[in-house]
C-alpha positions as CSV (number, residue, x, y, z in Angstrom):
1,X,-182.4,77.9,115.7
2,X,-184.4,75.2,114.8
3,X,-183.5,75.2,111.2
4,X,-179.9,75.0,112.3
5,X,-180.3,71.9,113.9
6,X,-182.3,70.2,111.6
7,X,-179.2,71.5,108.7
8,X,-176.9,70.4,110.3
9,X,-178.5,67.0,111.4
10,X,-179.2,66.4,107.5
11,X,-175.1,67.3,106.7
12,X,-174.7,64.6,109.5
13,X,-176.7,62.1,108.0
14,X,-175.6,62.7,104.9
15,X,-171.9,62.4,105.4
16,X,-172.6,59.2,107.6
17,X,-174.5,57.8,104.4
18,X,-171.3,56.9,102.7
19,X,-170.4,56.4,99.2
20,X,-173.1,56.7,96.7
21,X,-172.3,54.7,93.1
22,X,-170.8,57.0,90.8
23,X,-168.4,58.7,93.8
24,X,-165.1,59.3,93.2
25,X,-164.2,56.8,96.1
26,X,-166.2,54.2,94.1
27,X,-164.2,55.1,91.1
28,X,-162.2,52.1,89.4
29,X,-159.6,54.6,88.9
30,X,-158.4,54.7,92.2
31,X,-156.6,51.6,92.6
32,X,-155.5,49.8,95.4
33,X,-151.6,50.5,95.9
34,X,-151.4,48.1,98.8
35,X,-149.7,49.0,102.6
36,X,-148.4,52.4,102.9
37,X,-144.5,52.0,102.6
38,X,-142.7,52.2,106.6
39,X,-142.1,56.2,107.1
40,X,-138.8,57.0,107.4
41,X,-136.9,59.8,109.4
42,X,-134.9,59.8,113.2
43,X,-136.2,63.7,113.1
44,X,-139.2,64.1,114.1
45,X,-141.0,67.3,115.7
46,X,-143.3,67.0,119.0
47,X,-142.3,63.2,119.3
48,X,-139.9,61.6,122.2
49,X,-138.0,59.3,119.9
50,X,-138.6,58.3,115.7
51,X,-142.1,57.1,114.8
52,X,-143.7,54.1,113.0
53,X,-146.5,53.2,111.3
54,X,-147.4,50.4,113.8
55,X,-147.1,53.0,116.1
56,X,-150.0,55.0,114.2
57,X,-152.4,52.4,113.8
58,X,-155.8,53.4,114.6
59,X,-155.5,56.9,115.1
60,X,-156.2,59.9,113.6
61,X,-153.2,61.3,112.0
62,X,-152.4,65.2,110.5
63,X,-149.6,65.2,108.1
64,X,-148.9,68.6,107.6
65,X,-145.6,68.4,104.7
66,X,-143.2,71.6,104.5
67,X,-139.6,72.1,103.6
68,X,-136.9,74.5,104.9
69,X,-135.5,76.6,101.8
C-alpha cells in the first residue's frame, strides 16, 4: 500500500513539474495559430440553446467529434 502512494505521489509530482526543454510542448514546431476560430453550429446535443466560445471560457471542455453516415 505504501508503495502505491508513494507511485503515485511521484506521477503527481511529475506531471505537476511541467515542461522539461526538449518536450514536444517546448518544440518550435508548434506554432502559435492565434484564437481558436468562433464554433459554429444551432445544433447542439445536451445544450439549451447554440454555444460559444465566450461561453466556454475557463472550463474544461470534451470534444468528442463523430459523423452520421
Amino acid at each position: 500500500m505504501l508503495w502505491q502512494i508513494l507511485l503515485f505521489a511521484l506521477a503527481f509530482l511529475t506531471a505537476c513539474a511541467g515542461p522539461q526543454a526538449g518536450s514536444p510542448l517546448r518544440d518550435a514546431r508548434y506554432l502559435d495559430l492565434g484564437l481558436a476560430p468562433e464554433i459554429s453550429g444551432e445544433t447542439w446535443l445536451n445544450t439549451p440553446g447554440p454555444l460559444r466560445l465566450a461561453d466556454l471560457r475557463g472550463r474544461v471542455v470534451l470534444l468528442e467529434m463523430w459523423t452520421f453516415g
